[in-house]
Structure formats: structure tokens, C-alpha cells
DRENZADREN-827486 format. One record per residue (C-alpha): x, y, z; residue in three letters. Coordinates in steps of 0.5 Angstrom, whole numbers, padded with zeros to 4 digits, always signed. Each point is the difference from the previous one (the first is absolute). Layout:
N
XYZALA/...
//
This chain:
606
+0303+0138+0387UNK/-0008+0000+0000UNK/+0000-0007+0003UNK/+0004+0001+0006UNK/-0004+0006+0002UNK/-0006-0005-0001UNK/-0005+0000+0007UNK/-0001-0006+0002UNK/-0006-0004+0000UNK/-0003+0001+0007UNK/+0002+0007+0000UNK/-0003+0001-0007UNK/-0007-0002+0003UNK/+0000+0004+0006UNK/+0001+0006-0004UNK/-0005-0002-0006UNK/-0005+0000+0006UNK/+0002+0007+0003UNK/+0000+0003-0007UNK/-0008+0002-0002UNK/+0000+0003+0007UNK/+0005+0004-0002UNK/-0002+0002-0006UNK/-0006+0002+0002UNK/+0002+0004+0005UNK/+0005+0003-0005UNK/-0006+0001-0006UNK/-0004+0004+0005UNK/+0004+0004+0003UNK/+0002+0003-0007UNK/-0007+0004+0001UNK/-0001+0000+0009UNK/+0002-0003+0006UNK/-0002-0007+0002UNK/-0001+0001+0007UNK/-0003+0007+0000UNK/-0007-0002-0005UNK/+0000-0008+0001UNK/-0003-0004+0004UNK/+0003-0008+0002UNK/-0006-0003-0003UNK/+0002+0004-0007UNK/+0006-0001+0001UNK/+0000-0008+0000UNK/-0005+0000-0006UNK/+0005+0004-0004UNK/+0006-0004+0001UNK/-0005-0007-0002UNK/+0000+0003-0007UNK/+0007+0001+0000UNK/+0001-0007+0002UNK/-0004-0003-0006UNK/+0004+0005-0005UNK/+0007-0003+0002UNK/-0004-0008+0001UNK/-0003+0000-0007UNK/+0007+0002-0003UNK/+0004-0004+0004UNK/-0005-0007-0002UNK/+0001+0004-0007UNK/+0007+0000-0001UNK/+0003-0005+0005UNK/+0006+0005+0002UNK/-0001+0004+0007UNK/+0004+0005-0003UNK/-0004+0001-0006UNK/-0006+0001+0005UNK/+0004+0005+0004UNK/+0003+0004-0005UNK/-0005+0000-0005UNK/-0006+0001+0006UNK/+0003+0006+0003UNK/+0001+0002-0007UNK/-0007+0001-0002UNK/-0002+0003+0007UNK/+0006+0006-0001UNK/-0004+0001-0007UNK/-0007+0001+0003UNK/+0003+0003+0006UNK/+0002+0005-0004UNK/-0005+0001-0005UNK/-0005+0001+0005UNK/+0005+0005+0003UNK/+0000+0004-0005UNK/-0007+0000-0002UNK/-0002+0002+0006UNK/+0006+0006+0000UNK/-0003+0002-0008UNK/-0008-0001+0001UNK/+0000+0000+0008UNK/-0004-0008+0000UNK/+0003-0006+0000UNK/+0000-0005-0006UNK/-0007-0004-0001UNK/-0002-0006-0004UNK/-0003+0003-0005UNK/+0007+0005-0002UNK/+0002-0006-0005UNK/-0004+0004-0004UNK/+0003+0007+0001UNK/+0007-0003-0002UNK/+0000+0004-0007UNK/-0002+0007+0003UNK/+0004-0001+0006UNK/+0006-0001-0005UNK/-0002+0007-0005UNK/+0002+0005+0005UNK/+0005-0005+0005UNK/+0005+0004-0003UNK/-0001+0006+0003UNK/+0000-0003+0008UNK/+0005+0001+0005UNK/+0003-0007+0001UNK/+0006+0002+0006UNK/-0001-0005+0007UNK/+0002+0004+0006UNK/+0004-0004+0005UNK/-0006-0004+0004UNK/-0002-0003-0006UNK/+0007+0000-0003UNK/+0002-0005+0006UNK/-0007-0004-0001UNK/+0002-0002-0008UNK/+0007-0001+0003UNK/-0004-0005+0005UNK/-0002-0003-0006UNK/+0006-0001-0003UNK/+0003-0004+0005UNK/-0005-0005+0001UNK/+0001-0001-0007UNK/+0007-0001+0000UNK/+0000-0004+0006UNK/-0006-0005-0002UNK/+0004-0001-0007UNK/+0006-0003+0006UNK/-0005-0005+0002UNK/+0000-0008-0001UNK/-0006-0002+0001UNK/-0003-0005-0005UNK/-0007-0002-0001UNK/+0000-0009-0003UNK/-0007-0003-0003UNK/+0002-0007-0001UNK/-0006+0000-0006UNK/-0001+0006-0004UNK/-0008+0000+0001UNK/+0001+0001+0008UNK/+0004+0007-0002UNK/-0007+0001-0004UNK/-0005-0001+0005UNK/+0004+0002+0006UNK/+0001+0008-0005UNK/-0007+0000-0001UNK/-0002-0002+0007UNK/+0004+0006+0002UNK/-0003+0004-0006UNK/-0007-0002+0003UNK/+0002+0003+0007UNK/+0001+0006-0003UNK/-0007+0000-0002UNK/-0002-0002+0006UNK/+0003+0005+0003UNK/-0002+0005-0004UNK/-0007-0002+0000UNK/+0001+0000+0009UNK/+0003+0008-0001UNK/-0006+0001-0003UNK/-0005-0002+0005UNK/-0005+0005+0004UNK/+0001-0006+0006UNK/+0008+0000+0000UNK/+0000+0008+0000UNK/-0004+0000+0006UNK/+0005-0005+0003UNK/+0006+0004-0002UNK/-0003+0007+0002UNK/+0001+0001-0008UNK/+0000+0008-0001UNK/-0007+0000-0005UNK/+0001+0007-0003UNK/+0000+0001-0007UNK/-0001+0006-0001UNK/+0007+0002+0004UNK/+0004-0004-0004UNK/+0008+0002+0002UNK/-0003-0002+0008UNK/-0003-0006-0004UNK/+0006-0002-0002UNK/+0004+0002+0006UNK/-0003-0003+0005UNK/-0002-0007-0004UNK/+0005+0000-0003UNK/+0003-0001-0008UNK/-0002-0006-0001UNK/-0006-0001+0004UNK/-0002+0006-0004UNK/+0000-0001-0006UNK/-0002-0008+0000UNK/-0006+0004+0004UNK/-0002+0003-0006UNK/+0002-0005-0004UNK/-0009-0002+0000UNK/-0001+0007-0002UNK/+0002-0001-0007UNK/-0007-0002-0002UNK/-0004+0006+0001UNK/-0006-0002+0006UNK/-0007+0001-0003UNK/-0006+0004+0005UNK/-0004-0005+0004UNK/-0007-0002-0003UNK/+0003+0003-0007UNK/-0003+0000-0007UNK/-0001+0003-0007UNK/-0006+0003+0002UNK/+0001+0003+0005UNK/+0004+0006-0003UNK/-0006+0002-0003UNK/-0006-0001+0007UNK/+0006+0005+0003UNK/+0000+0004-0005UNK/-0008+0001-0003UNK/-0001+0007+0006UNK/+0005+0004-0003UNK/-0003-0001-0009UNK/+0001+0008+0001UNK/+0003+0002-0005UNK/+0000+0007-0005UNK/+0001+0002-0006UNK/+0005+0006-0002UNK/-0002+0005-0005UNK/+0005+0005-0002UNK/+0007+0000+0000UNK/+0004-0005+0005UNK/+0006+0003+0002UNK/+0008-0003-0002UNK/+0001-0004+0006UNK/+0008-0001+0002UNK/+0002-0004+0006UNK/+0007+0000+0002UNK/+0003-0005+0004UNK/+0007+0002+0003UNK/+0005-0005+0002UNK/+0001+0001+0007UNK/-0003+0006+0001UNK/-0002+0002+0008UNK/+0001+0006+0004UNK/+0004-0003+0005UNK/-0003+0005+0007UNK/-0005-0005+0001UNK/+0005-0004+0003UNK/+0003+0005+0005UNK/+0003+0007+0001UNK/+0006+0002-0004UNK/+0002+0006-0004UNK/+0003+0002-0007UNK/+0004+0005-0002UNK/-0006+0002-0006UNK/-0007-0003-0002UNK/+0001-0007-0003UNK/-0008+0001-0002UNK/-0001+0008-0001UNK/-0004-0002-0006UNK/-0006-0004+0002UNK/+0000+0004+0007UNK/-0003+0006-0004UNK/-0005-0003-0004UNK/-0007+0001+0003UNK/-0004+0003-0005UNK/-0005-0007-0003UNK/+0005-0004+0004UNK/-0001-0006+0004UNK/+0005-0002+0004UNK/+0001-0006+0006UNK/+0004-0006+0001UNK/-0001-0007-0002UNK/+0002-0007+0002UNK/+0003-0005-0004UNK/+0002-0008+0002UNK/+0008+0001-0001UNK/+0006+0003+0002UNK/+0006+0001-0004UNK/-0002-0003-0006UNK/-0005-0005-0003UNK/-0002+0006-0004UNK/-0005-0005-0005UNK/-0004-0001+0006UNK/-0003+0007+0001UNK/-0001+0000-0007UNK/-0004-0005+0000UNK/-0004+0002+0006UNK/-0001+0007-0004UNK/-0002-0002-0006UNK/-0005-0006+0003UNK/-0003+0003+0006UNK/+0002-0007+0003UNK/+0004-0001+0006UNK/+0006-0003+0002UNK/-0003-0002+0006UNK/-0003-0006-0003UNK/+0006-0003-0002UNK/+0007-0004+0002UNK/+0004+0005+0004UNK/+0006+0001-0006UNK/-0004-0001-0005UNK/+0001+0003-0007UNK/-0007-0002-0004UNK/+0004+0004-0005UNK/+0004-0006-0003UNK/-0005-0005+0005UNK/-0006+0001-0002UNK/-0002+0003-0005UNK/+0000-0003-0007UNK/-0006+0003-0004UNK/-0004+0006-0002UNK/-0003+0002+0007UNK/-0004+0007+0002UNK/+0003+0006+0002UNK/-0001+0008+0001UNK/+0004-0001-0008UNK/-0006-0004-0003UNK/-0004+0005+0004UNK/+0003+0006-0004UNK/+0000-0004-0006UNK/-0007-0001+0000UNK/-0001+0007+0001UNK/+0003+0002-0007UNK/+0007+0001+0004UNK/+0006-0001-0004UNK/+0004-0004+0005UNK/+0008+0001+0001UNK/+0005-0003+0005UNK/+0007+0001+0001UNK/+0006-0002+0004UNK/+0006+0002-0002UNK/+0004-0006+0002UNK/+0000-0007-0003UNK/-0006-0002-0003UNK/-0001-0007+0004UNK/+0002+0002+0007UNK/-0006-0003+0004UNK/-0003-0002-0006UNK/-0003+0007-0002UNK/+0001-0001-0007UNK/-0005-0006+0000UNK/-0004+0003+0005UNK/-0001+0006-0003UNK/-0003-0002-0006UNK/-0005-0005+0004UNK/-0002+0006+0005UNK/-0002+0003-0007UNK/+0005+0006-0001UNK/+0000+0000-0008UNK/+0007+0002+0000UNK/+0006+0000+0005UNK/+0007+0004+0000UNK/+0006-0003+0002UNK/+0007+0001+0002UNK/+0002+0000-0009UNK/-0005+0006+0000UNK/+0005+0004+0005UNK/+0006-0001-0005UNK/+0002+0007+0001UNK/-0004+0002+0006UNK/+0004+0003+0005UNK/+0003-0004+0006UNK/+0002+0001+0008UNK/+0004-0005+0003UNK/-0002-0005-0005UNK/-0007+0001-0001UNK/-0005+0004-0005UNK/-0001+0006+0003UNK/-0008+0002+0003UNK/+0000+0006-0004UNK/+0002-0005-0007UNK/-0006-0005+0001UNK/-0005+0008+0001UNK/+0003+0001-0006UNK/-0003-0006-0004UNK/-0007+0001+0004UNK/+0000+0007-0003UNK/+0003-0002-0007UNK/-0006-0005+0000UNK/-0005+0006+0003UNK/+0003+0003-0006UNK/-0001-0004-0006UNK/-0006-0003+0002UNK/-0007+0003-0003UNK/-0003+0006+0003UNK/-0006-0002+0003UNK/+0003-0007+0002UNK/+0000-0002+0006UNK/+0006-0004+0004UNK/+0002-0005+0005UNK/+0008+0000+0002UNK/+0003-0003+0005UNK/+0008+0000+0002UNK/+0003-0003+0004UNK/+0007+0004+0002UNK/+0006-0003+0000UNK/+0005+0005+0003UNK/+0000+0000+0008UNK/+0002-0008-0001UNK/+0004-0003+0005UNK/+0005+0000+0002UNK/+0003+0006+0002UNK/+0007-0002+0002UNK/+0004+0001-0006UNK/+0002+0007-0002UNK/-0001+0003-0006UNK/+0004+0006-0005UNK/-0008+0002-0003UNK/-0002+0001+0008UNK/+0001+0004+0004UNK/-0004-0001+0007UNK/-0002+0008+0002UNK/-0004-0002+0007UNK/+0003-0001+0006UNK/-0003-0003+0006UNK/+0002+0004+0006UNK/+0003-0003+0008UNK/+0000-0009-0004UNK/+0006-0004+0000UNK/+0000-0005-0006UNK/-0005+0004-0005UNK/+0004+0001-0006UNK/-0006-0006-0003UNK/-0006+0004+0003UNK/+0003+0007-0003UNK/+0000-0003-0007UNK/-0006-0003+0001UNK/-0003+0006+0002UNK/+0003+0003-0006UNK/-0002-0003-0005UNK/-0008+0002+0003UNK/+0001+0006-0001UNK/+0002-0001-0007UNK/-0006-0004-0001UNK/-0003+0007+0003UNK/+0003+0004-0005UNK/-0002-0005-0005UNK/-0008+0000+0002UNK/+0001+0006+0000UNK/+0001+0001-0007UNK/-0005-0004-0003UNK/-0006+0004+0004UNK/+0003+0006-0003UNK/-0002-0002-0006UNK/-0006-0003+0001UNK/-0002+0006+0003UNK/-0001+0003-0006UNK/-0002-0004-0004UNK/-0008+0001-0002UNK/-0001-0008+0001UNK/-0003-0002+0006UNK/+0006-0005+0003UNK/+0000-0003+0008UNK/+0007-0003+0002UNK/+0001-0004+0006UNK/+0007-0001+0002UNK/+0001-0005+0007UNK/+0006-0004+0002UNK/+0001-0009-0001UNK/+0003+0000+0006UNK/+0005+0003+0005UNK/+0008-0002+0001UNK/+0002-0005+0002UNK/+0002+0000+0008UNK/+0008+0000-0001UNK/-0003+0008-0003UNK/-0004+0003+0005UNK/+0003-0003+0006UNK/+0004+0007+0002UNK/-0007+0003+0001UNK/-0002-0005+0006UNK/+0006+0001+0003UNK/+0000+0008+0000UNK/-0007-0002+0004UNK/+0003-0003+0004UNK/-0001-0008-0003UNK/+0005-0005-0001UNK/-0004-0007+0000UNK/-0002-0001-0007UNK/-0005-0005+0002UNK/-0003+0006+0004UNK/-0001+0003-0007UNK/+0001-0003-0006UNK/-0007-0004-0001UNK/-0004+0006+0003UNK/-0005+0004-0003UNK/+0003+0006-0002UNK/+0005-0004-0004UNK/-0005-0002-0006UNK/-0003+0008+0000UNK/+0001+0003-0008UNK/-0003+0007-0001UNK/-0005+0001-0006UNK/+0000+0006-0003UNK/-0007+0001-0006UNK/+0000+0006-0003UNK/-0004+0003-0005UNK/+0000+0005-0006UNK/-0007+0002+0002UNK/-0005+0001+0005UNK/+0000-0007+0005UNK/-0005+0001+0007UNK/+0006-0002+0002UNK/-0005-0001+0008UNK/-0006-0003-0004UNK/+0004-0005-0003UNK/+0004-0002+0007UNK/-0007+0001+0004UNK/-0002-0005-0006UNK/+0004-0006+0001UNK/+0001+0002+0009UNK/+0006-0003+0001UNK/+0002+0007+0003UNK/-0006-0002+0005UNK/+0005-0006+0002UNK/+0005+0001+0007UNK/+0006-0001-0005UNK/-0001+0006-0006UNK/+0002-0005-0005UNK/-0001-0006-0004UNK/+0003-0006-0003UNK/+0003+0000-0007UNK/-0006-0005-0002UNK/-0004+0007+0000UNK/+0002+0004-0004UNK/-0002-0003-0007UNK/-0007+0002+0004UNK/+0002+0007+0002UNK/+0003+0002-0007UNK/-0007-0002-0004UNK/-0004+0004+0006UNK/+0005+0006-0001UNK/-0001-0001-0008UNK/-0007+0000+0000UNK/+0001-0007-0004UNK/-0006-0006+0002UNK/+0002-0005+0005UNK/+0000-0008-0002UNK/-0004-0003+0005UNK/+0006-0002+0004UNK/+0002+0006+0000UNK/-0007+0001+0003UNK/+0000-0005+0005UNK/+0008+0003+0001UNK/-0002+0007+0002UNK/-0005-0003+0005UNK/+0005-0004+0003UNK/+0005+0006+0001UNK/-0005+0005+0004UNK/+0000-0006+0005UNK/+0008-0004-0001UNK/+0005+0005-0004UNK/+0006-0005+0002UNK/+0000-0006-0003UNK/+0007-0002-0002UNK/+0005-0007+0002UNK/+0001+0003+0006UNK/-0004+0003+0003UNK/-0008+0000+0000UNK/-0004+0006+0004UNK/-0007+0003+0001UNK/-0001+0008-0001UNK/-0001+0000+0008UNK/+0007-0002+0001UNK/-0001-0007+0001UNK/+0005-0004-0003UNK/-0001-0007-0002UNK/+0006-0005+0002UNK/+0002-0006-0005UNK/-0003-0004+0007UNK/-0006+0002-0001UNK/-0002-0002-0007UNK/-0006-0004+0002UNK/-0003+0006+0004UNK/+0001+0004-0006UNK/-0007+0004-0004UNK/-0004-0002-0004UNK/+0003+0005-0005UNK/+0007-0002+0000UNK/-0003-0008-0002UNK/-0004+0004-0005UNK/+0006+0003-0002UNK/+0005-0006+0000UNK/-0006-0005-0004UNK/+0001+0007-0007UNK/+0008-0001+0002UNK/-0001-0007-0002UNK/-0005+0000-0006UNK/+0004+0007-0003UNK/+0007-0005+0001UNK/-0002-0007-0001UNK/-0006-0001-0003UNK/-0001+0002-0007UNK/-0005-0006-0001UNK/-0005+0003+0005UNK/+0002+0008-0001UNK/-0003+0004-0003UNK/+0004+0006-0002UNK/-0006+0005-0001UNK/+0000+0001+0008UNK/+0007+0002+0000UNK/+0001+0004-0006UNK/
//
């Protein structure tokens, strides 16, 4: 029967050569429309790659309906894996994802997977190409079995080729290439999937700091050797960064039935209160984490990249190291598995002495499907506890509640806020609801700890917000419905902080100490805070540190993002070889903290 329904040769081939257009057309539009964000040029060149994937499985397998059918198959499986990651964590897929395989499979469970009927249509698209192309009856004939070989790696060598050619600046500039990294969704839509990612491909090897080398670490860092000893009682120090936490108003005007935050809004007394700047949205939670615990920054490093599982591979200086030196006992915890992102390794490198993991919450209390914020304060005032009086602490949590996604329900959580004149916001509303339970929650641990006699600070702040899918009916009760318009603005990577006190902070002389409130933006970037918490603990700052709060009174906002003065003057990726000094300075301490263990030295960072 197949063979009668066979196409014959000619038609065969006609069709074999209008696939890869299709199928580049059916890949992108999973996530955009074509006609609306590409220009011809980018057109042309994406299509040449489709061309190559389909020519190389041709030569390879002789059949052209292995090549149509098992092409379009690898395109549809990319195609949608793109799709949903931009749908769960609000970026498109990066090179160096392969390495994010194994925590992206531990919480894959708890996404919505449904297609609407755009996308069901597209995956049907897919599927006809495949069907159709297995109907052809094209045959590919090498008379010797050494031609079949050169020709397969000539075509493997074009693929390099082209690679290489996507790659260079002087072909951008011919193609009217959109060069914006730090835009990554417009970077993908108007370049399109494949120019994208092949793109990227040359940042998997990280790019060292003009005129760099092992001594200049120190050269940079010699002017801020300032360090004070503490005398008497160090405070307990207790950092907690909560999964997914924002407040939301930042983004636009909408109102709510209750607070979400009723807790933290009244806290004034020895508070410190503002908002910081993180790298990511709606995921890579490790990154802030790394940006908080080193003082680095993600600006120096491939847009995507998790230095959590690429880059860091032995004991490396951290504000954990800096407690530890300082007589404190060092505790991490993550109630979740222990090798997402690496941590368990990465902890003991960055000098905790002990670490809990998802088998230390046994029988904690769980919502939806994840150990509670109140659970893991719970494990911080059991090691408070049981500690010796006198004995100082350092812990930091990293929550696990309000993780995404948000679109299943669940008989042990009942949503109690409501957002009022929204359509479609039954995912906001339990986004919403799960902060005020992280309220609740923090709300608790200060009432213990204010009245505790130990001198004890806490600083809580956000890894990141939602992803776009989450927030998207606030801009469309302001009046915004292109997401281009919004998705990669400012506002988009804004987390409050909150740093709180069982004792008398000058909450003003601290603020005043470090001037980022001086900046136009009244905030800093996460890469701060590590500086502020030791300012705010009376705790001597390492001469990175030094050189950090220096760094603060004239650039606050350092992220992947976006780079910006305290006058308001933002720095824009096009601009980075008209950049200060200091962001050179800073960029050659990245490298060294990260890279060069051989020439760093780990007392200026610790």
C-alpha cells in the first residue's frame, strides 16, 4: 500500500528543498511571528542552517525521507523545548543549558505542559512534514564507499563554516544582526533560533579582561588594605533568600482584596528596607546566589550561564569563608535536592561547614509540593538553639516554596488573594498568595528573634521575579499588551530587601556609609548586598569589599542586564569599550575571584 502512495523522484526532490523553509518558519513561530520581528537578511541566514541540518542527514543516510522526516523531527523537539522554557523561566535556550539538564528534570513534574491551538496547529505542521517526507522516493547513490565519506564530512565542515561565518562581527553588520545580549527573548526573536544559539555558541569559553594578568588583582586592590578587627560579641547573621519573592506594584497599578506584605511594610524600627537588582527572571535562582555570596557579577559572563555548574570547581572565596575566618560557624540550607545547581558541592567549596538538604525536612511541613518558608526558619532557630551561647552564626537559606509553576491546584492551598478588574489572573492570584504566606512566615522568625537577648540581623531579599506568563495581567491593567514593550525592562529584575535588626542599627549612617541612596535609582544590584550585610553587622570589609562599596557610591547597578552611574547614566552593551576605569577594574577581580586561583590571592576576598 506504502509503495503506491510513494511521491515520485522529481516531486520528491522539489518538496525536500521547500522543507527547511517551512520548518524554519513552523520552529519560529512557536515563539513569534516571523514577519513581525525578522528582517530578510536574518531570514536568508537562518534558513541556510536548516538547510545544512536536512543536506547532512541526507548524504548521511542516503534516503531523502530519512532526511525529511528525521530533520523535521529534531526541529519540532527543539522547537518545543524552547517553547517551554521560554514559557517556565521567560528565556530561550542557551548553549550551556546541557548543563542545567538534571535540575531542570527535578522540578519538571510540577509545570503545566498544555499547548493552546496556535502551537497545537504548529506541532501539527510538524507532523505532516514527517508524514509526507517518509512518502518520498528520493535515493542518494556513491558508487564507492569513500566518496559517501568525504562528501558527509564536507557537508560536516560546511556546518563549521557556518557556524564560524554567523559568528563574524562583519557578517552582523551585513545582516543587520540584533547584537543585544542582555535582551535575550529580542535577541532570539529578531535573529532568529538558530543564528541565536549558534551566536552564543563562541561564549561558551569565557573572555578574559584586556591586558589581564595574575597581578593585577592586587595593583587594584592595594589602596583599600583597611581592614578592622571586631572586639566583643559579633551578632548571629541569618540570610535568607526566598524563592521567587517580589512585590509585584513595582511593575504597575493593581489592587488586591488584602496586603500580600503586611508584615514587612510594618517593620521600620533598626530596618533597612530597598530594593535590589538581579541578573534573571523567572528562574536560574544559583545565579543570584552566586552574585550574593561572591560579590561578582554576571555582567562578566556569557548571557545564560550558570558558573554554578560551569565554572566553579574547587574552594573559592566567599562571604562564608569571611564568617568563618571570623570564629562563625557557617550553615547553609536548601530544602530541595541537594545536587540542583551543584550546591552540594558548591557550598562546601565556598566554605559552609555543614549544609541541610531536602532529607533534613523529613517531616517539615509542605504547600503545594514544597517544604514551607516557615520549616526552613524553623531549622534556623533549632541550630540557633542548640548552638553554644556565645557562639556566633552564619546561616543562609535558600527557600523553596513559591517555586513555579503556579498553574496546578492544589487540596493544601487555598489562594486568599484576589486581584481585582484582571482577566486570566488565577496565576498572579496564587503567585500572590504564596508571598503573603512568605510574609507570614518571616514574620514569625522576627518575633522570635526579637526577643532573643543575642544580638542577631536578618536579611531576606528575593533570587528573582516570576516569569513573564505570571505578571503579564498587571501590564495589561496599565494599559500594556506587547511584551516586547516590557519583558526585559528594568522593572522586570527588581526584588525588595528587607535587613532587620534585634538591636540598634543607624539604619541612615549605614545608608549614608555605602551612598547608594545618593544614585537617581534608590537601589542597588544583588552584587551589593554581601557589602551592605557586613556594614550593617559592624563586620570588617575584605578589600574587595572595600574596593566593592567604593564601586557603589558611583555605579549601584551592575547586573547581565544592565549597567548604569548614580547620575542616571545607563551604559548600554554597544558602549563597552567606552566603560570607566572601575568597571575594568572590577571586571579584572571577576576573573581573577573565578578563574585564576593560580595568581589569587583569597586574603583580599576574604
Amino acid at each position: 500500500m506504502l509503495k503506491k502512495l510513494k511521491i515520485p523522484k522529481i516531486i520528491s526532490i522539489l518538496f525536500w528543498l521547500v522543507v527547511p523553509p517551512i520548518s524554519f518558519w513552523l520552529m519560529e513561530s512557536l515563539t513569534h511571528s516571523v514577519s513581525e520581528t525578522m528582517e530578510w537578511p536574518l531570514i536568508l541566514l537562518n534558513i541556510v542552517f536548516y538547510y545544512l541540518l536536512y543536506g547532512f542527514i541526507l548524504v548521511i543516510s542516503k534516503r531523502s525521507k530519512v532526511s525529511i522526516s528525521l530533520g523535521s523531527l529534531i526541529v519540532l523537539i527543539v522547537g518545543l523545548l524552547n517553547y517551554y522554557v521560554i514559557k517556565f523561566r521567560s528565556v530561550p535556550v542557551y548553549p550551556w543549558d546541557i548543563f542545567s539538564v538534571r535540575t531542570a528534570a527535578s522540578v519538571s513534574d510540577n509545570f503545566d505542559y498544555s499547548l493552546d491551538g496556535k502551537t497545537i496547529g504548529l506541532v501539527l505542521g510538524f507532523i505532516v512534514l514527517m508524514a509526507a517526507g517518509l512518502l518520498t522516493d528520493w535515493k542518494l547513490s556513491f558508487k564507492k564507499r569513500r566518496n559517501h565519506l568525504l562528501i558527509t564530512l564536507s557537508m560536516a565542515l560546511l556546518i563549521v563554516v557556518y557556524g564560524k561565518v554567523v559568528q563574524m562581527p562583519s557578517v552582523h553588520e551585513a545582516v543587520g544582526f540584533y547584537e543585544y545580549l542582555f535582551t535575550p527573548n529580542s535577541f532570539y526573536r529578531k535573529n532568529g533560533f538558530a543564528v541565536s544559539f549558534i551566536s552564543n555558541m563562541q561564549y561558551l569559553a569565557v573572555e578574559k579582561p584586556s591586558g589581564y594578568n595574575g597581578g593585577k588583582a592586587e595593583e587594584i586592590l592595594e589602596v583599600y588594605d583597611d581592614t578592622k578587627e571586631v572586639e566583643g560579641t559579633k551578632p548571629n547573621v541569618i540570610v535568607i533568600m526566598n524563592e521567587a519573592f517580589s512585590d509585584l506594584s513595582v511593575l504597575g497599578d493593581f489592587e488586591t482584596n488584602v496586603d500580600y506584605m503586611p508584615n514587612i511594610r510594618a517593620l521600620e524600627e533598626n530596618t533597612i528596607k530597598g530594593t535590589t537588582l538581579v541578573s534573571v527572571k523567572g528562574g536560574n535562582t544559583a545565579n543570584t546566589e552566586y552574585e550574593f555570596l561572591t560579590g561578582n557579577s554576571m555582567a562578566f559572563l556569557p548571557v545564560g550561564s550558570i558558573p554554578y555548574q560551569q565554572y566553579i570547581r574547587g574552594e573559592m572565596p566567599s562571604i562564608a569563608w569571611q564568617f568563618k575566618n571570623q570564629g562563625y560557624s557557617t550553615y547553609a540550607m536548601h530544602p530541595y535536592g541537594a545536587t540542583g545547581w551543584n550546591r552540594n558541592k558548591v557550598y562546601e567549596y565556598f566554605g559552609f561547614e555543614e549544609s541541610f538538604f531536602k532529607q533534613s525536612f523529613k517531616d517539615a511541613e509542605v504547600l503545594r509540593e514544597y517544604v514551607t518558608d516557615l520549616a526552613t526558619y524553623q531549622k534556623i532557630v533549632d541550630i540557633y538553639s542548640s548552638k553554644d551561647a556565645g557562639e556566633s552564626m552564619f546561616v543562609f537559606d535558600v527557600t523553596m516554596q513559591n517555586h513555579s509553576s503556579y498553574s496546578k491546584e492544589y487540596e493544601n492551598f487555598k489562594p486568599d488573594v484576589e486581584v481585582y478588574g484582571s482577566e486570566n489572573d488565577k496565576l498572579l492570584e496564587r503567585y500572590l498568595s504564596l508571598i503573603k504566606v512568605s510574609d507570614a512566615a518571616f514574620g514569625e522568625l522576627v518575633n522570635f528573634f526579637s526577643k532573643e537577648d543575642e544580638p542577631t540581623i536578618i536579611l531576606m531579599f528575593g533570587d528573582h521575579q516570576p516569569a513573564d506568563w505570571v505578571v503579564e495581567p498587571i501590564y495589561k491593567m496599565n494599559g500594556m499588551t506587547d511584551s516586547a514593550e516590557w519583558s526585559e525592562s528594568m522593572e522586570r529584575y527588581e526584588v525588595p530587601f528587607i535587613l532587620w535588626a534585634n538591636y540598634d542599627i543607624d539604619e541612615e549612617s549605614i545608608k549614608a556609609s555605602l551612598g547608594y541612596e545618593d544614585s537617581v535609582y534608590q537601589m542597588l544590584s544583588v552584587n551589593y548586598l554581601g557589602t551592605l550585610l557586613f556594614e550593617a553587622a559592624g563586620l570588617p570589609l575584605s578589600q574587595y569589599q572595600q574596593f566593592m562599596k567604593a564601586m557603589l557610591t558611583k555605579y549601584p547597578i551592575i547586573t547581565a542586564n544592565m549597567f548604569c552611574d548614580a547620575q542616571g547614566t545607563s551604559y548600554g552593551d554597544q558602549d563597552v569599550n567606552k566603560r570607566p576605569e572601575e568597571w575594568y577594574n572590577y571586571w579584572n577581580l571577576n576573573y581573577n575571584l573565578l578563574f585564576d586561583e593560580k595568581h589569587r590571592n583569597n586574603e583580599l576576598y576574604e
